[in-house]
Backbone as a chain_set.jsonl record, in Angstrom:
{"seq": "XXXXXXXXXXXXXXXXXXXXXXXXXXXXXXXXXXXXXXXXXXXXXXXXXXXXXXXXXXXXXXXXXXX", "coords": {"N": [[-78.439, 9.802, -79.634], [-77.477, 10.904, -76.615], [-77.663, 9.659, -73.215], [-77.476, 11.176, -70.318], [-76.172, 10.277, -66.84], [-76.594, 10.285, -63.784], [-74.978, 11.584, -60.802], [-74.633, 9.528, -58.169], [-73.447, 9.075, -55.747], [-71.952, 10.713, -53.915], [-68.66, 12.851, -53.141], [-67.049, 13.238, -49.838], [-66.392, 16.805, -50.278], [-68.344, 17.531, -52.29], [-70.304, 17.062, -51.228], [-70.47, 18.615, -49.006], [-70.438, 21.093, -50.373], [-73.355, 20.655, -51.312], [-74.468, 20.658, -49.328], [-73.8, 23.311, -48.362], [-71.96, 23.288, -46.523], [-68.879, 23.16, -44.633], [-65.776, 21.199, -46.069], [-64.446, 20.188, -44.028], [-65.72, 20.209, -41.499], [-67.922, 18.107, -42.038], [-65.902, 16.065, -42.417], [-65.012, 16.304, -39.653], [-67.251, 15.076, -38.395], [-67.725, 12.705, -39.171], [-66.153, 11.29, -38.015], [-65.076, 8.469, -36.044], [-64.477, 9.054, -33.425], [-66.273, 10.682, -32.776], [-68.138, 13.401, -30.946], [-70.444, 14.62, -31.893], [-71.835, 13.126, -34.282], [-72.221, 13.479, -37.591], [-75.585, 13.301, -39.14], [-75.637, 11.729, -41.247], [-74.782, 8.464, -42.729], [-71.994, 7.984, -43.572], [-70.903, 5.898, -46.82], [-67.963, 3.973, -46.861], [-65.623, 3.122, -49.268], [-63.371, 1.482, -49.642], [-60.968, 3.576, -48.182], [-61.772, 5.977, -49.097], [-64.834, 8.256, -48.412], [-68.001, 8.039, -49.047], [-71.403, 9.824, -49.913], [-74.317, 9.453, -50.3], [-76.248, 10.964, -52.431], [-78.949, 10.379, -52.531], [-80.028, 10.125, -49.405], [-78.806, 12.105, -48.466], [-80.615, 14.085, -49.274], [-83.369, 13.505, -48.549], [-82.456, 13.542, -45.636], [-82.416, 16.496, -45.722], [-84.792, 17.375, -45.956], [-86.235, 16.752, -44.212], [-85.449, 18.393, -42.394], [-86.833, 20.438, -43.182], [-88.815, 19.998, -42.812], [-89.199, 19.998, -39.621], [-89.038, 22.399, -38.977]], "CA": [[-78.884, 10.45, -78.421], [-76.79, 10.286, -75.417], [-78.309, 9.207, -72.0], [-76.538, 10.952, -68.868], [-76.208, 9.637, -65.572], [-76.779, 11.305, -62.711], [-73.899, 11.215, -60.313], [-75.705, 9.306, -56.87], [-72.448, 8.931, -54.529], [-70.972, 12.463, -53.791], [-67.218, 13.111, -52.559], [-67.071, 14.913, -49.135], [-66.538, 18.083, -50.909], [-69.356, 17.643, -52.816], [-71.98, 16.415, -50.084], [-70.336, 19.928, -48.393], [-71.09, 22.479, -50.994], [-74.564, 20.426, -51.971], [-75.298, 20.799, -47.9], [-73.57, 24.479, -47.827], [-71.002, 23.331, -45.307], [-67.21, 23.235, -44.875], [-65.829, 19.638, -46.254], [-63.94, 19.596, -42.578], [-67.297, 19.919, -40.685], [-67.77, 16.382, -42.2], [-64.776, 15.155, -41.859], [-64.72, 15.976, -38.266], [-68.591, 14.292, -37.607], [-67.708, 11.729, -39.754], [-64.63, 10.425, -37.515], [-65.534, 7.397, -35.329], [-64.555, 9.319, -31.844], [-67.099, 12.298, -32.635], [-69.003, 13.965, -30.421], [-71.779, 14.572, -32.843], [-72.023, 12.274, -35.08], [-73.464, 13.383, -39.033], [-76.64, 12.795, -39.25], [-75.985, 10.806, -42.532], [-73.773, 7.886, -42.634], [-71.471, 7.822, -45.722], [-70.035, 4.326, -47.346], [-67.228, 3.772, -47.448], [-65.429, 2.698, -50.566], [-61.982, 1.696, -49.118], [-60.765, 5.036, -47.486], [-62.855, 6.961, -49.472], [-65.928, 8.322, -47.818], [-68.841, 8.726, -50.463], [-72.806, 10.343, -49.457], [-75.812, 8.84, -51.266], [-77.799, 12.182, -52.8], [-80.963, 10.661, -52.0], [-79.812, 10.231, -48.058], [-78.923, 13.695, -48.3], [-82.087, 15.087, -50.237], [-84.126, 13.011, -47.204], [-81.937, 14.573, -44.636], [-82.599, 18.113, -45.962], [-86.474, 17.329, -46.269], [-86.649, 16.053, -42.753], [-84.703, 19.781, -41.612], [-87.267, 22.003, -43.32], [-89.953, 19.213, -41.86], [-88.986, 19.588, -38.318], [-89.204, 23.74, -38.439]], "C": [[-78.103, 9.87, -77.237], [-77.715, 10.05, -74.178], [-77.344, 9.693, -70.718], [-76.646, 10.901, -68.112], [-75.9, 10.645, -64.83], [-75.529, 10.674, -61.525], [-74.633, 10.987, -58.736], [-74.859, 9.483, -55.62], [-71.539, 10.388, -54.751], [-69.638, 12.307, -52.681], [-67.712, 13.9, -51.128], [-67.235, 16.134, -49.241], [-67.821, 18.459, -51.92], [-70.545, 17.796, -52.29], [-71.584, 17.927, -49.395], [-71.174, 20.745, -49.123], [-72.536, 21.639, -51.289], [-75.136, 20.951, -50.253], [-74.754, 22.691, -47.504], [-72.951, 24.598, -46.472], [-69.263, 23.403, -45.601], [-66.992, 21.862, -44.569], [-64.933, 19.317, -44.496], [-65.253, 19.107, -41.212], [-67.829, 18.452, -40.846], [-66.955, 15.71, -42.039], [-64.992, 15.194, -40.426], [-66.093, 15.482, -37.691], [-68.454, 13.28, -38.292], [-66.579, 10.331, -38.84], [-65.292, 9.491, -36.335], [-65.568, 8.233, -33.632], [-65.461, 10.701, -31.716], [-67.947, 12.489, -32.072], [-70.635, 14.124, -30.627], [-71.727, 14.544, -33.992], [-72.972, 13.188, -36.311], [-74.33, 12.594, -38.839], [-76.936, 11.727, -40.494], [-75.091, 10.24, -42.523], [-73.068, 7.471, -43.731], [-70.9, 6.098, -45.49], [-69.045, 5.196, -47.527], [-66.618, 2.518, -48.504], [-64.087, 2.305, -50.279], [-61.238, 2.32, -48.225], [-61.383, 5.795, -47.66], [-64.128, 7.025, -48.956], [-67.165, 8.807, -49.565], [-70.05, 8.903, -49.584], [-73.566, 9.732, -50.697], [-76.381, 10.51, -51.114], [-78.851, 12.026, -52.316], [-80.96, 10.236, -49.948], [-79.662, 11.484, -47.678], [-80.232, 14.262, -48.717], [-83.358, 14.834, -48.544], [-83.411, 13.732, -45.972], [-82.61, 16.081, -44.601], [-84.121, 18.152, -46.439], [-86.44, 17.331, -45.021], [-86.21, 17.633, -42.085], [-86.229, 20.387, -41.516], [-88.54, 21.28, -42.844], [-90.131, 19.425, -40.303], [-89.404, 21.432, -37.978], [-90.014, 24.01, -38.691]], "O": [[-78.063, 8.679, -76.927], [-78.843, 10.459, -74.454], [-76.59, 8.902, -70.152], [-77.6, 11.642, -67.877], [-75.184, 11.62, -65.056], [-75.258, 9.475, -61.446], [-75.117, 11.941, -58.126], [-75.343, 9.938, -54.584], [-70.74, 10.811, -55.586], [-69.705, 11.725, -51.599], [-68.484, 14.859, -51.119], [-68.041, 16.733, -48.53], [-68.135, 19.614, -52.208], [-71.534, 18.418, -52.677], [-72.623, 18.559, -49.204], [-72.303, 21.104, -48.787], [-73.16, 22.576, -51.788], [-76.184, 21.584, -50.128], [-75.245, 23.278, -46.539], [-73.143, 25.438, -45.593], [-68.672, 23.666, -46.649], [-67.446, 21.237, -43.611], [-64.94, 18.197, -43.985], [-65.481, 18.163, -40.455], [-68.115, 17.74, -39.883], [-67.137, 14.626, -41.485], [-65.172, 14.102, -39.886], [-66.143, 15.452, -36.461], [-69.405, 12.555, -37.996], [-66.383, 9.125, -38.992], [-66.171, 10.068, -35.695], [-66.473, 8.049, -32.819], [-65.385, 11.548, -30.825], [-68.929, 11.836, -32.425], [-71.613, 13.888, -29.916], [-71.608, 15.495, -34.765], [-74.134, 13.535, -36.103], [-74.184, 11.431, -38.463], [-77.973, 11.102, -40.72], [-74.094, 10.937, -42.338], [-73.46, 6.748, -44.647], [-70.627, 5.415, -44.502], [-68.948, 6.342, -47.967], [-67.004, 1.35, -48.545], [-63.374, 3.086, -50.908], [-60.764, 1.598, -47.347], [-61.785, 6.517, -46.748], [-64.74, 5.957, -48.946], [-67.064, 9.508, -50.571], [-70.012, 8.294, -48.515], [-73.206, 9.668, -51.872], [-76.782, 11.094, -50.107], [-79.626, 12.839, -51.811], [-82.043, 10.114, -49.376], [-80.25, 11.982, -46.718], [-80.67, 15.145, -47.98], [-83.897, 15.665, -47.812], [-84.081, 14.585, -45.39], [-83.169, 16.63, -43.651], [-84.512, 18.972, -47.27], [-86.787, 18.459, -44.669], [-86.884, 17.927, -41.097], [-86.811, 20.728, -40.486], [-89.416, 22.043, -42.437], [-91.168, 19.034, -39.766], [-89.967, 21.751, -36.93], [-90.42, 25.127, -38.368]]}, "num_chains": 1, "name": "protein.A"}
């Protein structure tokens, strides 16, 4: 029986289509001189930006909380 792992740190492009955005829309709130700042702050991993799922999942609870 295999056991598979759930994937917790999502790529830009990933945290996009899981949020139904365009991966630039993050890139450009993600960039230190931005205007308006993502509401979720990714690790980084080197250069690489990664999203925690369950920062996102809480994000997108807190949306449909607020309307």
């Amino acid at each position: 029986m295999e056991k598979s792992i759930k994937k917790r740190l999502l790529t830009v492009e990933e945290a996009a289509t899981y949020l139904g955005l365009a991966p630039q829309t993050i890139y450009n709130r993600t960039h230190k001189k931005s205007k308006n700042p993502f509401p979720v702050r990714p690790l980084r991993i080197g250069r690489a930006l990664r999203f925690d799922i369950r920062q996102l999942e809480q994000f997108v609870k807190n949306l449909s909380q607020s309307g």
